[in-house]
Every structure is written in C-alpha cells, then in structure tokens.
PAZA-624208 format. One record per residue (C-alpha): x negated, y, z; residue number from 1; residue in three letters; chain. Coordinates in steps of 0.5 Angstrom, whole numbers. Layout:
<nodes>
- X,Y,Z,NUM,ALA,A;
...
</nodes>
This chain:
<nodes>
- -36,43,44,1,UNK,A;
- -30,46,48,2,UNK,A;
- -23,43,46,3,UNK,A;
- -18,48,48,4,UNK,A;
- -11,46,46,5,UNK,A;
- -8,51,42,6,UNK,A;
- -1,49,41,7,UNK,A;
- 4,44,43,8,UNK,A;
- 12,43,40,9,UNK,A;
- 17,38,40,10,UNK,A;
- 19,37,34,11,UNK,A;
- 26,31,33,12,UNK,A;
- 24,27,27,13,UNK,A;
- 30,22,24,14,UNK,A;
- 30,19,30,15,UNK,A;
- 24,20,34,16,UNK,A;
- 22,25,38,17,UNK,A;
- 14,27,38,18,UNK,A;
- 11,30,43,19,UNK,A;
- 5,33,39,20,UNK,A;
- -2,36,43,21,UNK,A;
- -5,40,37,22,UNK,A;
- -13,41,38,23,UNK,A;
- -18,48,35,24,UNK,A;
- -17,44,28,25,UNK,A;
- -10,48,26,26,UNK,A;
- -6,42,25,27,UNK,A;
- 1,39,26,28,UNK,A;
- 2,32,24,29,UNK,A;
- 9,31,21,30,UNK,A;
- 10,24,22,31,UNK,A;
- 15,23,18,32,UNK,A;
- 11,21,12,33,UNK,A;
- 10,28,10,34,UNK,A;
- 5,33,11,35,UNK,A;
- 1,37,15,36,UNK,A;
- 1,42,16,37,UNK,A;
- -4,47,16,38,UNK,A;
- -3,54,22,39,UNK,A;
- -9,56,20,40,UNK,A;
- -11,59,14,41,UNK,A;
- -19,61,15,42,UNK,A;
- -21,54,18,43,UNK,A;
- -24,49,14,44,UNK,A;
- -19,44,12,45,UNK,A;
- -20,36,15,46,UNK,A;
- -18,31,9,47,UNK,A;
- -21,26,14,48,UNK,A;
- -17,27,20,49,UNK,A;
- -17,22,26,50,UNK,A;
- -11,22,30,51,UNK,A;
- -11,19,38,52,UNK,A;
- -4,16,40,53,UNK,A;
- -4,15,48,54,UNK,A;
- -2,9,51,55,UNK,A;
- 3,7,56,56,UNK,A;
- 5,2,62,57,UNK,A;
- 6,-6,58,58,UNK,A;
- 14,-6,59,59,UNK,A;
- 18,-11,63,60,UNK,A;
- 20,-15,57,61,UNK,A;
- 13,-15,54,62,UNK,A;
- 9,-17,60,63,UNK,A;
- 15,-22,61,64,UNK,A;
- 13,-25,53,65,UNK,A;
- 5,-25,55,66,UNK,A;
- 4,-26,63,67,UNK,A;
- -3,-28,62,68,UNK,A;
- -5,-23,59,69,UNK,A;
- -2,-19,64,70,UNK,A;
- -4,-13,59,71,UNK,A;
- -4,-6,62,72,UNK,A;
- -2,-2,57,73,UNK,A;
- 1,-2,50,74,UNK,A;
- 2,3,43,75,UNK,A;
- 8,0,38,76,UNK,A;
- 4,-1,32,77,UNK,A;
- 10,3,28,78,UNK,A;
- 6,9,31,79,UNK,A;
- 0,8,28,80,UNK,A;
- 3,7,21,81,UNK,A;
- 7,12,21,82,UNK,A;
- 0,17,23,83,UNK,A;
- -4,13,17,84,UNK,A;
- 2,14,11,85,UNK,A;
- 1,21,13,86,UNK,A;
- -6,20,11,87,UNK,A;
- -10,20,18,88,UNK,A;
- -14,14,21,89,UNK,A;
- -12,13,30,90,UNK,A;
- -15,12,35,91,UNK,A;
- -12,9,42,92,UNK,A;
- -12,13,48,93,UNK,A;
- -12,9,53,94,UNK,A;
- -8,11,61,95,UNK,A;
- -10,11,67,96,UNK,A;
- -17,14,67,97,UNK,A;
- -21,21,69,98,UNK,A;
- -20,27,66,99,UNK,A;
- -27,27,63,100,UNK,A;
- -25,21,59,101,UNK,A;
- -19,24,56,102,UNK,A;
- -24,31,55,103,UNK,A;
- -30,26,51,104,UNK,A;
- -24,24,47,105,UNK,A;
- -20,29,45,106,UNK,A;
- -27,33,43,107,UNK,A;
- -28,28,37,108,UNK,A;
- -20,27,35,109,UNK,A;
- -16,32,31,110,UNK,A;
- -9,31,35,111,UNK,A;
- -6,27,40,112,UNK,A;
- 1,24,38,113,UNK,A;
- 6,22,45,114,UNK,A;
- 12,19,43,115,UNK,A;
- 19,16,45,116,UNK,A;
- 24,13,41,117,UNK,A;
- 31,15,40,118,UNK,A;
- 37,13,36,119,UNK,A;
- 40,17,31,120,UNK,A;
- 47,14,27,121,UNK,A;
- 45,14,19,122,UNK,A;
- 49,12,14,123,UNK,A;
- 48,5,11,124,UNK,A;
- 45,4,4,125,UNK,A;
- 45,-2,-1,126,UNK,A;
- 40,-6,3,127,UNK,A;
- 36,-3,9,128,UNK,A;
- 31,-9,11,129,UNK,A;
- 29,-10,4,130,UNK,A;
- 22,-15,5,131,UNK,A;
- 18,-15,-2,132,UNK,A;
- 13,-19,-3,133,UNK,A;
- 6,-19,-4,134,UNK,A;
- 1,-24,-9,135,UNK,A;
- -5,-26,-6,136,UNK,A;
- -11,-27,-10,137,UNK,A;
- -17,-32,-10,138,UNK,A;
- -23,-29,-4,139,UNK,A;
- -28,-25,-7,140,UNK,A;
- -34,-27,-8,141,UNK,A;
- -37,-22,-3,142,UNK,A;
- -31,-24,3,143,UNK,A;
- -33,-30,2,144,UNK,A;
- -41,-29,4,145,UNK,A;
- -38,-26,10,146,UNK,A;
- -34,-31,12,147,UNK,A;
- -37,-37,10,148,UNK,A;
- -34,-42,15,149,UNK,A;
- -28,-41,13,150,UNK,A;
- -28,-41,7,151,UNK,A;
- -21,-39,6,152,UNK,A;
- -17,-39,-1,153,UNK,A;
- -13,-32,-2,154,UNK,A;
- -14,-25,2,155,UNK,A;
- -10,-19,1,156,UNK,A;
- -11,-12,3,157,UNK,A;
- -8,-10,8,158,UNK,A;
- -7,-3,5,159,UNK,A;
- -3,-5,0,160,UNK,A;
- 2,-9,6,161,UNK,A;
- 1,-1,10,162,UNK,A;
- 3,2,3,163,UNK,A;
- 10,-2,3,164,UNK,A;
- 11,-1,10,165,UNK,A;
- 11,7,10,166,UNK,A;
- 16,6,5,167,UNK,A;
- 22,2,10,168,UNK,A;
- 20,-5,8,169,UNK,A;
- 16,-11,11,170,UNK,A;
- 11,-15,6,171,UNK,A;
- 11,-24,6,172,UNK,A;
- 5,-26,3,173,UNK,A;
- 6,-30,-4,174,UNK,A;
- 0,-35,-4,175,UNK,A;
- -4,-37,-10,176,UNK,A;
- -4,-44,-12,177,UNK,A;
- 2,-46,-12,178,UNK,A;
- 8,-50,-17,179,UNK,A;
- 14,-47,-20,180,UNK,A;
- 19,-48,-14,181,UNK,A;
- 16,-44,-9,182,UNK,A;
- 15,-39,-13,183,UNK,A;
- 23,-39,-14,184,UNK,A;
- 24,-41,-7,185,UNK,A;
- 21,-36,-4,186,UNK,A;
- 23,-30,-9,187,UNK,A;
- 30,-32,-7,188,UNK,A;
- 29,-29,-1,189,UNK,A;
- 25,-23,-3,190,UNK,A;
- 27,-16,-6,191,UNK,A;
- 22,-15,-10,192,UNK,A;
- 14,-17,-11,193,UNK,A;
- 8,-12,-12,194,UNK,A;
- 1,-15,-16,195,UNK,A;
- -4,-12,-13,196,UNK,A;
- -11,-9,-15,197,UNK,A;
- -17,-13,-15,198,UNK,A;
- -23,-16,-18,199,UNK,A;
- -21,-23,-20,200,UNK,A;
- -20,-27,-27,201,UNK,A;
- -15,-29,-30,202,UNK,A;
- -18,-36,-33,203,UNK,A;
- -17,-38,-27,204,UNK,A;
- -13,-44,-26,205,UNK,A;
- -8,-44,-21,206,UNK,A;
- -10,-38,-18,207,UNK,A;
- -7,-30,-18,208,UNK,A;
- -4,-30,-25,209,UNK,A;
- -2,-36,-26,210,UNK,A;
- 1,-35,-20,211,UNK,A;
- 4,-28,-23,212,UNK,A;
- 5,-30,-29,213,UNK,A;
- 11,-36,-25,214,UNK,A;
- 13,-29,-22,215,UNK,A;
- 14,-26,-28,216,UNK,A;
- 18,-31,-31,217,UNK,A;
- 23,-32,-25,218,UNK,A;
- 23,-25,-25,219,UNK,A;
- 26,-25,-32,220,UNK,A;
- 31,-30,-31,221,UNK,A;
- 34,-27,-25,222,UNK,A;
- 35,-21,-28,223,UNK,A;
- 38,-24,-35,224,UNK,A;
- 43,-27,-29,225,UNK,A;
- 45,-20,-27,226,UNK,A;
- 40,-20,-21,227,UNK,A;
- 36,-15,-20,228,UNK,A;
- 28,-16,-19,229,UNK,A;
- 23,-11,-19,230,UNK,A;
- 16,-12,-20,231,UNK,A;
- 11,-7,-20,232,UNK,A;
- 4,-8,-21,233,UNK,A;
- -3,-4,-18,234,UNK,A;
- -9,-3,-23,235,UNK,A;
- -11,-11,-24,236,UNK,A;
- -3,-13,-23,237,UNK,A;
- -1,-7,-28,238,UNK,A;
- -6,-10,-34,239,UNK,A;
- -4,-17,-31,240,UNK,A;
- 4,-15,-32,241,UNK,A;
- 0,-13,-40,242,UNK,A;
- -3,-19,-41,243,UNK,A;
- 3,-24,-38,244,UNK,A;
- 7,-20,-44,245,UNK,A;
- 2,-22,-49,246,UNK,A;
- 2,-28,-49,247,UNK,A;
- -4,-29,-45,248,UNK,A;
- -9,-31,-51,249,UNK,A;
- -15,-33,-51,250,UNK,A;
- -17,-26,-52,251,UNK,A;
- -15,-22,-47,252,UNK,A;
- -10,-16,-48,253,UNK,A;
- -15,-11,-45,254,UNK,A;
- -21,-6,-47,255,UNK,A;
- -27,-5,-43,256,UNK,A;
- -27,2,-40,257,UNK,A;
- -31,5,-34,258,UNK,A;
- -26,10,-30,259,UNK,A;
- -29,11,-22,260,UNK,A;
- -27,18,-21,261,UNK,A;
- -20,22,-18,262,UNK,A;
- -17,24,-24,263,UNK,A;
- -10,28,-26,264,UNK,A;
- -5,25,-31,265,UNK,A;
- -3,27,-37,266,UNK,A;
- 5,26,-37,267,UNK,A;
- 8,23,-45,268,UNK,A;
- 13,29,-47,269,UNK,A;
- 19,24,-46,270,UNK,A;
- 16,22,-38,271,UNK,A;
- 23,26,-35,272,UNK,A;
- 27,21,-38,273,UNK,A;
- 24,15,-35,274,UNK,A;
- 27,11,-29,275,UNK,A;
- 20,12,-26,276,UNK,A;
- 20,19,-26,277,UNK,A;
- 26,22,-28,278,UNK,A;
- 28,24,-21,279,UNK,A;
- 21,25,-18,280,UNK,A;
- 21,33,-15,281,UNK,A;
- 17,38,-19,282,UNK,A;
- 12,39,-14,283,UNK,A;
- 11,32,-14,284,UNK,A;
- 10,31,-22,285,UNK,A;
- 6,38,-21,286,UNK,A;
- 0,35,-16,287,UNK,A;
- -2,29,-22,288,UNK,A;
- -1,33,-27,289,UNK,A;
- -6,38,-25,290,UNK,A;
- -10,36,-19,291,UNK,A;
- -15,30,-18,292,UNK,A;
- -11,26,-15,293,UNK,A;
- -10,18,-17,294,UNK,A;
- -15,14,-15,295,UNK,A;
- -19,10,-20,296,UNK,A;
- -23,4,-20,297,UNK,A;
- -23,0,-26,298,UNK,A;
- -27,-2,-31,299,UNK,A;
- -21,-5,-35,300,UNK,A;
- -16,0,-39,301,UNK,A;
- -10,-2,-43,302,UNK,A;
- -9,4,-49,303,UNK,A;
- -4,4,-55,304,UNK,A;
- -8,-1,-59,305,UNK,A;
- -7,-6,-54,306,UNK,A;
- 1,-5,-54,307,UNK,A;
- 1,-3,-61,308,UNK,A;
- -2,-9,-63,309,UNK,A;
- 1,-15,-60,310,UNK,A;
- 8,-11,-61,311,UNK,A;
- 10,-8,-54,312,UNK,A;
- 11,-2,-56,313,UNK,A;
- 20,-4,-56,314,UNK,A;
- 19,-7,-49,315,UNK,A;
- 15,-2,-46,316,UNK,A;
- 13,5,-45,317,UNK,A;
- 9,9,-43,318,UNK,A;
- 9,15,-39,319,UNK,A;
- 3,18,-38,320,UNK,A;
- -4,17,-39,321,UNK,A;
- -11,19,-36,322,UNK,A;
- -19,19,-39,323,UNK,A;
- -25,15,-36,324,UNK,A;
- -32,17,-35,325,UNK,A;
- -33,17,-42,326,UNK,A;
- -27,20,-45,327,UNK,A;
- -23,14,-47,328,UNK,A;
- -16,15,-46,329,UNK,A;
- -13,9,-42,330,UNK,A;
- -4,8,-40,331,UNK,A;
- -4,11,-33,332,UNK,A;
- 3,9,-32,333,UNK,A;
- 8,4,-36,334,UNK,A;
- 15,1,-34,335,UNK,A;
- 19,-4,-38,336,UNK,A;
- 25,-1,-42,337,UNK,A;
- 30,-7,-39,338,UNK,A;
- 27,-10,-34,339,UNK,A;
- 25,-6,-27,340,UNK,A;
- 18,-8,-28,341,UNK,A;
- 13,-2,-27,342,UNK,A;
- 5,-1,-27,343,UNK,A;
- 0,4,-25,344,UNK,A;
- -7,3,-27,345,UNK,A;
- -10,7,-21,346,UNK,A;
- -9,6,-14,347,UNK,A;
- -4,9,-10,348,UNK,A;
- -5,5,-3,349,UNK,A;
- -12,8,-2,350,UNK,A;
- -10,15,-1,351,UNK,A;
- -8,14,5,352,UNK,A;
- -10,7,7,353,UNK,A;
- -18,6,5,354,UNK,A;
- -23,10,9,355,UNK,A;
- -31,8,4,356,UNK,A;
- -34,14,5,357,UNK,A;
- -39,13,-1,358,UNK,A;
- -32,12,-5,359,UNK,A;
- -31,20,-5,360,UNK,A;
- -23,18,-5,361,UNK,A;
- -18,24,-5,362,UNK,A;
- -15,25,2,363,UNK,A;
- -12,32,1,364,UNK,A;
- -6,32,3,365,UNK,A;
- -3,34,-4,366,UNK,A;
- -6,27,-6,367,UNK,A;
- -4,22,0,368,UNK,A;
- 3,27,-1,369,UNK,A;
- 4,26,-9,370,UNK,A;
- 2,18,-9,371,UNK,A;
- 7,16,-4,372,UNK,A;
- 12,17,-8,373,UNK,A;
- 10,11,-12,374,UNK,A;
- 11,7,-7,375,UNK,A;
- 17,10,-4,376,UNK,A;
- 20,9,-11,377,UNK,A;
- 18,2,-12,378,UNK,A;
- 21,-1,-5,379,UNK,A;
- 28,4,-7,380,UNK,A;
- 29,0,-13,381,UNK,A;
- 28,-7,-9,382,UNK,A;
- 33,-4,-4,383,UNK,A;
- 38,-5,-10,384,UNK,A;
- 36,-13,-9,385,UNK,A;
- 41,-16,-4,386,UNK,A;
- 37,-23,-3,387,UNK,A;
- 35,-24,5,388,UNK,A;
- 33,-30,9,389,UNK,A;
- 39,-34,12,390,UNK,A;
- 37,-31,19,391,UNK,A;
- 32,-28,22,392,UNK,A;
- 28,-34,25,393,UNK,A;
- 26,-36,18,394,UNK,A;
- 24,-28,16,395,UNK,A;
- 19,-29,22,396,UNK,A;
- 17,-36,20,397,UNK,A;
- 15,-32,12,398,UNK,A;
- 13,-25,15,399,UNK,A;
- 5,-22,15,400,UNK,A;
- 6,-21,22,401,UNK,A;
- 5,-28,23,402,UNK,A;
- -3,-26,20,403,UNK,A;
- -7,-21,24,404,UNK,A;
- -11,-17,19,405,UNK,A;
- -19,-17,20,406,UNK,A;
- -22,-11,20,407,UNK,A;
- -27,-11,14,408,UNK,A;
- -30,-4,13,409,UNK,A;
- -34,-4,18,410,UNK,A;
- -37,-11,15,411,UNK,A;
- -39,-6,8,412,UNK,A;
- -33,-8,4,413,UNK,A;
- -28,-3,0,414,UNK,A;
- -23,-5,4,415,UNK,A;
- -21,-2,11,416,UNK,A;
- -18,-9,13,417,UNK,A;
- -16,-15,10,418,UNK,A;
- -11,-21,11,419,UNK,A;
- -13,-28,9,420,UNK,A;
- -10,-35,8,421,UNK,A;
- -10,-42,8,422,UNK,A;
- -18,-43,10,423,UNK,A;
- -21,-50,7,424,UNK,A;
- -27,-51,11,425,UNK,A;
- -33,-52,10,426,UNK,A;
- -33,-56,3,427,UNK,A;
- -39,-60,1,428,UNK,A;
- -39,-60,-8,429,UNK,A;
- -44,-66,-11,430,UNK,A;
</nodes>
C-alpha cells in the first residue's frame, strides 16, 4: 500500500498551533475536541482511527529532572489526550530514524499530528483548575486473577480519568474503605465527585457505596450550606445515587434488566427545561435522540416504579428515557431538582476511551461528539465550586498523576487501561 500525503495545513486552535500531515483517508483532526473532518465524501468512513504523534528532542529541563534516564525524545501527555477526546487512539512516532521507518509507519496510521504550543490571553471564569474526584471501586473479580500478587484493594478506569481531563479538569482518587473524615477532608479541596460504572455490589461493607453513600451525604450538607458540590454518576454511580436516596433497603431500589446495545434517547416532553439540557445545542440533542449512540451496559435499570415507589418523584427527574434488548424502558438520564447531582445510566467515557472490539462500541464521530458534552456539562458545573488545595505541592501529593495507568486491554479486560490502589499483598484467610 503506497501512502501519499494528500493534504497538509495549519490550523491555530485556542492557543495551539497544529501542524497536521493528513494521510489517503480524507481526514483532518481537529484537536480541540471537536470533530473530524471528513474531505472526502466517497471514501469509507474510519471510526477506528489511529493517529501518530511525533516526538521530539528530551528538553534542557526535563533531562535536568531524569539525568539517568538520559531519554532521547519526549511527547507531552496532553497531546495524546487531546487526539483520544477526538476519538482516535495514538501512537509515538519516534526521531532520529531512516525514512523506511517513517514510510512503514505512516502506511498503517491515519494522520500525523506535529505540534507547538503557544499562548493566547483568555478571559478568566469562575474556576479554571477545577479538580474533581473520582471514587474507586472494590478490583473485580477478573483484575484481581490477572494480578494476583498484588492483590490490590480498589481500581478505576482510566477512561473515566481521560473523560474528566478532556473536559479542562484534573482527577484525585477517592479511595474506598475509609471513614467519614477523609471523605469530608478530601472533598473540601475537590470541586465535585464523579461515581463510576462498574460491576461491584452494593452490600459491600466499607467498599464503593458506603463510600458513596458518605459522599453523598457530605454533598448535601455542603450544599445546604450554600456551597455548591456537583456529583455526578455513571451507569452503577447513576443507580447508586438512586439506591443512596431510597434509603438502601435491604431490597434494593433497582430492577433486573438486560441492555448491551448502542441506543437513542427518548427525551421527556419538559427535558429543555432541565439544567442538564437546557442549553445543550440542538445538533447535540438532535444526534441522541435519533442516532445509536449512548453506550450501554448494564443489567440493572431504574424505571418509574422505582422513583414512584419510594417517593422520588418530588426530589428527582427524569429527562430522558431508553429500552433494553427486551423492551423495557429504563431512566437514561436523571438529575436532582435541588441539588446538583445528575445520573446517566449509559457510558459517555467509552465512546472515546474504550477500544473492545467484540464491544461493538459507537465510535462514529456524531457519537464521541454528542457524549462529550456530558461530561463537559458536569466539570462546567464544578467549575462554579471554589475549594482548592492550600498550594500546589499538596495538589501534586493528591493527583492521579501520582499513579501510572496499567494497560489492561491487551490482558482481555473491557477496560483499555486502569488505575489501581492500596496493594495488600499476598494475604493468607483460614
């Protein structure tokens, strides 16, 4: 297969200048977290894309900071973000090689991304290092086999870390297990708290939702005091924020469903009068409600007899609604008429950031396009929140960047990569 380069341009975007090389698939990235841009209409569209981004000389300062490494080259992490929030998946172009190298490589890439930052002045808003937390969960059964020795307590997944950082915040692990005060130490320095998706139980002791339940509890006494504390749920964090608000019977406050599939929503006739989607743009809403795009995976739903039941109905509503396989219509989307808690029960992080093939994930670009604007809502909201670290050296003490992601995919999870805590060890039970 010959690789001609067909188009190159230069494109300033909010203060980064791209230099983009764009390969025979008729593509240009946009790396603002928007779009691509298809500049063929006859060629077969590529909802796998896979985007190289060169590297370049190790600086004064950072060989300063690893002297014995002495590394050669170096690529700024934002950079492969910013390409993975457009939906596309990076690999390192490394310098100093022949041109057979860079031939071989750009004939299995769709683009090349070279870029320089430069600085541009911007009007300040209400807080621009929001940092939000995220809770972790007890390792599933299946991580655990794969790293046995370890033995480690909680994990989160790093899509949901990528999902937070493409929408301007940075992520602090919230760690299960503990008591009360950490969780209120810790969120007076956070701007809000995202519950996660996963596949744990809730009869845990000390584990995910006790954890979210003292979250949640904090939450409202913070905002009772005025301060605002968004908290926003994912597909298990959406139904824990349900179950959390019922009381946590014995029974939980859950049905059994079953929904695998990418599927539309079914907006409620009042949804624009929402603070989720009151000002969400049209082509936006126009994408969920007509296009299989919201990812789901669950096999528990909340529906109306739930909210009915246990007299949520005058704290809570509902926005929008989808079906499972089998008909069922579930609660897709749900927010707290007072407080500013929201829920989805389908997974906006994995358009962008989760790469399963046997998944069938929607990676169309009107997908990953519609489902950031969930997450760019949520962090917009915790932007109103004004709690921050006393100084930067305690943020640095408290940031994921303190843990290095492991790349799980290739180990057969449905998770690309994963972040996990407090190993215990090999730990003999009698």
């Amino acid at each position: 297969m010959k690789v001609v380069p067909n188009f190159m341009e230069l494109i300033v975007v909010k203060g980064v200048l791209l230099l983009l090389l764009t390969l025979t698939t008729g593509y240009i990235l946009n790396c603002d977290g928007a779009v691509v841009v298809r500049l063929d209409e006859e060629k077969t569209i590529n909802e796998r894309p896979i985007i190289g981004v060169l590297s370049q000389e190790q600086s004064f300062y950072l060989h300063g900071k690893y002297p014995e490494e002495n590394y050669t080259s170096y690529i700024a992490a934002s950079y492969v973000k910013d390409v993975e929030a457009s939906g596309a998946r990076v690999v390192p172009i490394l310098i100093g090689k022949d041109r057979k190298y860079y031939r071989d490589i750009m004939s299995k890439l769709n683009g090349v991304l070279l870029a320089v930052v430069v600085r541009l002045d911007e009007e300040k808003t209400i807080n621009e290092r929001p940092i939000i937390g995220v809770l972790s969960q007890e390792q599933s059964f299946y991580l655990h086999g794969k790293y046995p020795e370890e033995n480690y307590t909680s994990y989160i997944a790093a899509s949901y870390v990528k999902d937070i950082e493409a929408s301007g915040a940075r992520v602090v692990p919230i760690l299960i297990g503990k008591d009360r005060q950490y969780y209120s130490d810790i969120m007076s320095k956070l701007n809000g708290v995202l519950f996660p998706g996963g596949a744990t139980y809730f009869n845990q002791s000390d584990g995910y939702a006790d954890a979210g339940q003292h979250i949640y509890e904090i939450a409202i006494e913070l905002n009772d005091a005025g301060d605002y504390f968004p908290i926003f749920g994912t597909c298990l964090g959406f139904e824990l924020l349900i179950i959390i608000a019922s009381g946590r019977g014995e029974k939980e406050n859950r049905i059994r469903c079953y929904s695998y599939n990418n599927l539309p929503l079914h907006f409620t006739g009042d949804f624009r009068s929402s603070k989720m989607f009151k000002e969400a743009p049209e082509d936006i809403v126009d994408i969920l409600a007509n296009e299989d795009v919201t990812i789901n995976a669950h096999q528990f739903c909340i529906v109306d007899k739930n909210m009915e039941s246990h007299d949520l109905v005058k704290d809570w509503r509902v926005s929008s609604y989808s079906d499972d396989d089998y008909g069922v219509r579930f609660i897709a989307t749900v927010e707290h008429r007072r407080y500013p808690f929201y829920g989805v029960q389908f997974h906006p992080e994995k358009n962008s950031f989760e790469w399963k093939l046997s998944k069938n994930y929607a990676h169309s670009m009107n997908a990953i396009k519609a489902n950031r604007y969930f997450m760019d809502f949520f962090v917009g909201e915790c932007r109103r929140n004004l709690h921050s670290f006393a100084n930067v050296n305690e943020e640095n003490k408290y940031v994921i960047y303190n843990y290095e992601p492991h790349f799980t995919g290739i180990l057969g999870s449905m998770y690309h990569q994963c972040y996990f805590f407090e190993p215990r060890g090999n730990v003999t039970t009698k």
